[in-house]
PAVOGU-802643 format. One line per field, with one value per residue (C-alpha): x, y, z; residue number from 0; residue in one letter. Coordinates in steps of 0.05 Angstrom, whole numbers, plus 5000, padded with zeros to 4 digits. Example, Ala and Ser with C-alpha at 12.3 -4.5 7.8 and 13.67 -1.06 7.14 Angstrom:
2
xx	c(5246,5273)
yy	c(4910,4979)
zz	c(5156,5143)
pos	c(0,1)
code	c(A,S)
//
This chain:
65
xx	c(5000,5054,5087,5027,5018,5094,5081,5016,5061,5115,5072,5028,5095,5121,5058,5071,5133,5115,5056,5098,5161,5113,5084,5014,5003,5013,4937,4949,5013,5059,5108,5184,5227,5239,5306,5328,5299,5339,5413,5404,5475,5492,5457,5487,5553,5558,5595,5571,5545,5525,5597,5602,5615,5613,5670,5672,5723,5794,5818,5888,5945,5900,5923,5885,5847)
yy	c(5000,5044,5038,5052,5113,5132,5121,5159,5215,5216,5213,5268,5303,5292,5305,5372,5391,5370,5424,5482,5464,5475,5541,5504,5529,5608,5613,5600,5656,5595,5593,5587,5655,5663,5644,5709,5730,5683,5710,5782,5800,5741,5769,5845,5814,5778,5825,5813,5746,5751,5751,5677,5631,5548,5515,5441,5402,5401,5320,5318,5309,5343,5412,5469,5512)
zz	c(5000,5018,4952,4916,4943,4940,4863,4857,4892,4845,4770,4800,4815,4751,4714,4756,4741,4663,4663,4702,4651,4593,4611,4622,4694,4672,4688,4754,4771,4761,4702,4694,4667,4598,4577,4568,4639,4671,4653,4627,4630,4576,4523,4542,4539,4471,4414,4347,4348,4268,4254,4277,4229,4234,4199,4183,4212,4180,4184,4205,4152,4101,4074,4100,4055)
pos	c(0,1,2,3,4,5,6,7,8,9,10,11,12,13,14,15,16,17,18,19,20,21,22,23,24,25,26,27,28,29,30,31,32,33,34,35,36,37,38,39,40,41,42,43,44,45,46,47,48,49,50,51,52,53,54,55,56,57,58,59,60,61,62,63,64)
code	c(X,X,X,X,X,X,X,X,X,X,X,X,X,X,X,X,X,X,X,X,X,X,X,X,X,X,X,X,X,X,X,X,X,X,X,X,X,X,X,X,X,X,X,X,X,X,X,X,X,X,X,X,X,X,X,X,X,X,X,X,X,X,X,X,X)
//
């Protein structure tokens, strides 16, 4: 019985933290920050970040471009 009821606990938890991770329990004054909410000073800190460019990997022992 005891076990039963320790499960019951945790899937209603889980179901829980599911609804509150989705934004689902907004109605009710309970919703995680927005992402950039959370760390401001990362997004006033970044310099350019259109000039960043991804670059396939060079193999070793082949000539570089």
């Amino acid at each position: 019985m005891k076990l039963r009821l320790l499960l019951i606990v945790l899937l209603l938890a889980n179901a829980g933290y599911f609804l509150w991770a989705r934004g689902d329990l907004a109605g009710f004054g309970l919703a995680p920050a927005a992402l950039n909410e959370r760390e401001p000073q990362r997004m006033s800190r970044q310099i350019h970040p259109e000039w960043l460019q991804i670059r396939k990997e060079v193999k070793p022992g082949a000539p570089a471009p």
